[in-house]
C-alpha positions in Angstrom: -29.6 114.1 -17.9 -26.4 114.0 -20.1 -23.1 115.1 -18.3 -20.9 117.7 -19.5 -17.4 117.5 -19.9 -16.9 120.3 -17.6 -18.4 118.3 -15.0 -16.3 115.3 -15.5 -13.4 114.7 -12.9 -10.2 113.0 -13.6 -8.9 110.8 -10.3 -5.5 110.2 -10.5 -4.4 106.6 -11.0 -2.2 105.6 -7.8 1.0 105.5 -9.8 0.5 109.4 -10.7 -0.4 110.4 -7.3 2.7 108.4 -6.2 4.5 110.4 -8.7 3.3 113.3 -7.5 3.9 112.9 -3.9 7.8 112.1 -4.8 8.0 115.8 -6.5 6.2 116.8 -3.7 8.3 115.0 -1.0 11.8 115.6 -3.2 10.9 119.3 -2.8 10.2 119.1 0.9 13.6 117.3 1.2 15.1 120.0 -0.6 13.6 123.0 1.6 14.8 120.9 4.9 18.4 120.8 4.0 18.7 123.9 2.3 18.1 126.1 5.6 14.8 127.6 4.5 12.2 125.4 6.5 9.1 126.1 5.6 6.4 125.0 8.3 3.9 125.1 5.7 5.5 122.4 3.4 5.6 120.6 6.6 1.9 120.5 7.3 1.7 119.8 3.3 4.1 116.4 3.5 2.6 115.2 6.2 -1.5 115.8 5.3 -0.2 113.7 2.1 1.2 111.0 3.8 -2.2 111.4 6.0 -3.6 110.9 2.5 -1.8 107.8 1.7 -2.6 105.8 4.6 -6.2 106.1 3.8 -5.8 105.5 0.5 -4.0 102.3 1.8 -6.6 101.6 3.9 -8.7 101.5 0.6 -7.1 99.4 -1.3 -7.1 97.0 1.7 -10.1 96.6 2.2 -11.2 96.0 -1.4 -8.6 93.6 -1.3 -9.8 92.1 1.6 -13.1 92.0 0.2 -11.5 90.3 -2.5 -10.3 87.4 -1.2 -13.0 86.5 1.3 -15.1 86.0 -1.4 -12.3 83.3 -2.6 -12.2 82.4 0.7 -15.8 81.5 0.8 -15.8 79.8 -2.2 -13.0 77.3 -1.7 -14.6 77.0 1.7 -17.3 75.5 -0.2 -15.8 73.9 -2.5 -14.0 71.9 0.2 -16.6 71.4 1.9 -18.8 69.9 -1.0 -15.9 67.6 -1.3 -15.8 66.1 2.0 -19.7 66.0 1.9 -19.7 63.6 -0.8 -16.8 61.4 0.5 -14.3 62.4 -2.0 -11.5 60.2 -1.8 -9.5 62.9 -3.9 -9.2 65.7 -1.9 -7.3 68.1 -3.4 -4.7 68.8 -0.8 -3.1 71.8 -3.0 -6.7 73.1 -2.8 -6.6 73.1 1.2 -3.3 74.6 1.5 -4.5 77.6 -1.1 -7.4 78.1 1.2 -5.5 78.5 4.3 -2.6 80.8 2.0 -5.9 83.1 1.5 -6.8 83.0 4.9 -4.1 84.2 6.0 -3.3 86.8 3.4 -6.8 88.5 4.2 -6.0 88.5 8.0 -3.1 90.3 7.2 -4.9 92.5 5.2 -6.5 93.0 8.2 -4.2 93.6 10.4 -2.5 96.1 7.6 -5.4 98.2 7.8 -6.1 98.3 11.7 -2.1 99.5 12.3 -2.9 101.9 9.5 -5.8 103.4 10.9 -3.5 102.9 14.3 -1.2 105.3 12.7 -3.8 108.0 11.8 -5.1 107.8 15.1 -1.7 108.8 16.8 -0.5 111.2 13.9 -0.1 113.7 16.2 2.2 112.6 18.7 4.5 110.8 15.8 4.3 114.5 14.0 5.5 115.9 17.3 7.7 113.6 19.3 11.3 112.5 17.2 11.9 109.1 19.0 8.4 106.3 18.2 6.9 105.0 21.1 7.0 101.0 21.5 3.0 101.0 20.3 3.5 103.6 17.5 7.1 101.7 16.3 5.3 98.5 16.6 2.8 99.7 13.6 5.1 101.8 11.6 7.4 98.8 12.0 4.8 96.6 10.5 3.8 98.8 7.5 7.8 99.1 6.9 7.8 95.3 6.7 4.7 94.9 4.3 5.8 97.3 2.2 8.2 95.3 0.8 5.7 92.0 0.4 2.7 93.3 -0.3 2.8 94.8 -4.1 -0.8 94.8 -4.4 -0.5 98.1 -2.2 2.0 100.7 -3.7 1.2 103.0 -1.2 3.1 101.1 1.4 6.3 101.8 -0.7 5.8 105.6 -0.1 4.5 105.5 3.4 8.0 103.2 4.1 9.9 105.8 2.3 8.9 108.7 4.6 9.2 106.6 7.5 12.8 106.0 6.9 13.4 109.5 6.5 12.1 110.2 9.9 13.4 107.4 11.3 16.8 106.3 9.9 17.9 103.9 7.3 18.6 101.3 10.2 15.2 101.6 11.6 13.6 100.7 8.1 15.9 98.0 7.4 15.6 96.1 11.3 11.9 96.0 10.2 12.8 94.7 6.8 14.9 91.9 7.2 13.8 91.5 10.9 17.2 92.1 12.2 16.8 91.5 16.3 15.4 94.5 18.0 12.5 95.0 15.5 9.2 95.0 16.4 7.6 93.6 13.6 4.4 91.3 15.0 5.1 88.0 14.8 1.2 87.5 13.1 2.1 89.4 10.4 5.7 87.1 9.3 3.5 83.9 9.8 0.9 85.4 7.2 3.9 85.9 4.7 5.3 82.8 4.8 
């Protein structure tokens, strides 16, 4: 069976729905200072940024995917070395495969604070100040945002964060001024 063209859907890459949720969210930023608040354009900004962690949580995972599988390789690889009593061992080859380890458990723990965040979307839509669990998480996603280029959707999530909670809140998380609450397993999987 051939498919029409009517039947064919076009998915947005991620830097057009990106672009599209800054119109969206520059608009919602325009309604809140100007003093017509719409409640509706509230529900809208906030089932998109919904929407983003999820797509966030995609991309993690599939990135996650992707480097276990170099994970498992190397593994191997190393292995098959020491096996055969290589006297060469590649040392730069050990310390990729511990890099890659610990990039994929940060992937990890990127996507568990995301779902984290879905889970208590309520009470962060409703209360003003984070609770230490909830700012520990947005804290976290702050901080990856600006490490972790391979998910763009961070950038966006970090930029409504800082609207709702400050300029100073984002940048304590950023540059891990004292005070933030940025897990500590998270920094040591940067480095």
């Amino acid at each position: 069976m051939v498919a029409s063209a009517k039947n064919i859907v076009r998915i947005p890459s991620t830097k057009e729905a990106i672009k599209s949720f800054d119109l969206e969210f520059k608009s919602f930023n325009s309604q809140v200072s100007s003093t017509e608040f719409d409640t509706h354009s509230l529900t809208q900004v906030l089932s998109t940024h919904k929407q983003l962690l999820k797509q966030a949580q995609f991309r993690l995972k599939v990135l996650k995917k992707r480097r276990h599988s170099m994970v498992r390789q190397s593994s191997e690889i190393l292995a098959q070395l020491i096996k055969n009593d290589e006297e060469n061992i590649d040392f730069n080859r050990a310390k990729q495969l511990f890099k890659d380890e610990s990039i994929e458990e940060a992937y990890e723990l990127l996507d568990h604070f995301c779902e984290f965040i879905l889970v208590q979307f309520s009470h962060i839509r409703k209360l003003e100040d984070c609770r230490d669990d909830v700012n520990e998480a947005v804290s976290i996603l702050i901080y990856a945002s600006t490490r972790c280029g391979e998910v763009p959707e961070l950038r966006v999530i970090r930029k409504l964060f800082e609207k709702r909670y400050g300029q100073k809140f984002a940048k304590a998380a950023i540059e891990l001024f004292p005070g933030n609450r940025v897990n500590q397993q998270v920094v040591y999987c940067d480095t």
